[in-house]
C-alpha angles and dihedrals in degrees: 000000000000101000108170138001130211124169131097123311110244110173141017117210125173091268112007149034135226114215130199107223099172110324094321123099125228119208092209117180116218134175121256081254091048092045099056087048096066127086125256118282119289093033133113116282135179124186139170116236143202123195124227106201119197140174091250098009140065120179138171119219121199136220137176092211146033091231084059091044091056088043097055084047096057097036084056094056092052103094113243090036116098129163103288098058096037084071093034084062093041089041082055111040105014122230091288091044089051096052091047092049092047096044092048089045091231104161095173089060082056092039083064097079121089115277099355100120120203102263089064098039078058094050091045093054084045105055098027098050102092091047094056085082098061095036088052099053094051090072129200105305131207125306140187118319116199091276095058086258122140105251128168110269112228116257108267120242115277129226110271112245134155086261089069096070096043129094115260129265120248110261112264124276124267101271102036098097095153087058097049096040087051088049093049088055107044085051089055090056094056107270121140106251092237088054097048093040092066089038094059100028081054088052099047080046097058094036107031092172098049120134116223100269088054090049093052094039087055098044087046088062097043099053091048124110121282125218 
């Protein structure tokens, strides 16, 4: 397995890349997010990559991170989702938009996506729902540094909210795993830790008995955009 590429990027194609490891070029399929990610062509480029083996194909598929990795494996075990609209979703939405989308069970943030119809954005919400905890705490994970090395992306910023400016919660309690687990997620996703701490603490409060995937789903909603 073929688990990850570095070398120098040295051709752009609509939906895939061609990169130079040694001597040796790899044919590497990305998303149009993923795409316009990457640097010009002859620089340094690193990229996670899954493997479809087929009787008559082999392709490499491309990610910036290991949430989108994850993702693209998932997407791909939901019937009705092959390779092409798995990308097409994370084209569409990104790994964190993904995992919102999932968590929420928005399929018509997933039926968005071109040719992805609204039965199997629903399947996709149904079986994948209780996966969208353990995908969001991984983060982003790092991605390719100007020498083509691995390095720890910044968090991205965060929506604005009154919580910003507050001080933060206190961490949640021993025993309170769903809560720390929800917190840990929402923070991978960019929130302030402030922020993501009352959302979460107002959701354990209103749901003491929530697992991890209901906290999250109901922080998720409360840190949304009014209006």
């Amino acid at each position: 397995m073929i688990g990850r590429i570095a070398g120098r990027l040295s051709y752009r194609a609509g939906d895939h890349v061609l990169i130079d490891v040694g001597g040796v070029g790899y044919v590497v399929h990305v998303s149009e997010r993923t795409l316009s990610a990457l640097p010009g062509v002859g620089e340094a480029v690193a990229l996670y990559t899954d493997l479809l083996v087929r009787e008559d194909l082999l392709q490499l598929f491309g990610f910036t991170s290991l949430a989108e990795k994850e993702w693209h494996r998932l997407l791909m075990s939901v019937q009705g989702i092959g390779a092409k609209a798995s990308m097409a979703i994370l084209g569409t939405l990104g790994a964190d938009g993904v995992s919102r989308a999932i968590a929420l069970g928005d399929w018509n943030a997933i039926k968005a996506a071109p040719g992805v119809g609204p039965k199997i954005a629903q399947r996709v919400v149904n079986e994948l729902k209780d996966k969208a905890p353990a995908v969001m705490a991984m983060g982003q994970g790092p991605v390719a540094g100007e020498d083509g090395a691995l390095v720890e992306p910044a968090s991205p910023a965060a929506p604005a909210t009154a919580a910003s400016a507050a001080p933060p919660p206190p961490p949640p309690q021993a025993g309170g795993k769903p809560q720390a687990e929800a917190l840990s997620a929402l923070q991978n996703l960019g929130y302030q830790p402030a922020e993501a701490a009352s959302a979460v603490a107002t959701a354990a409060g209103e749901a003491p008995e929530a697992d991890t995937a209901a906290l999250i789903r109901a922080a998720l909603k409360l840190l949304a955009p009014k209006g």
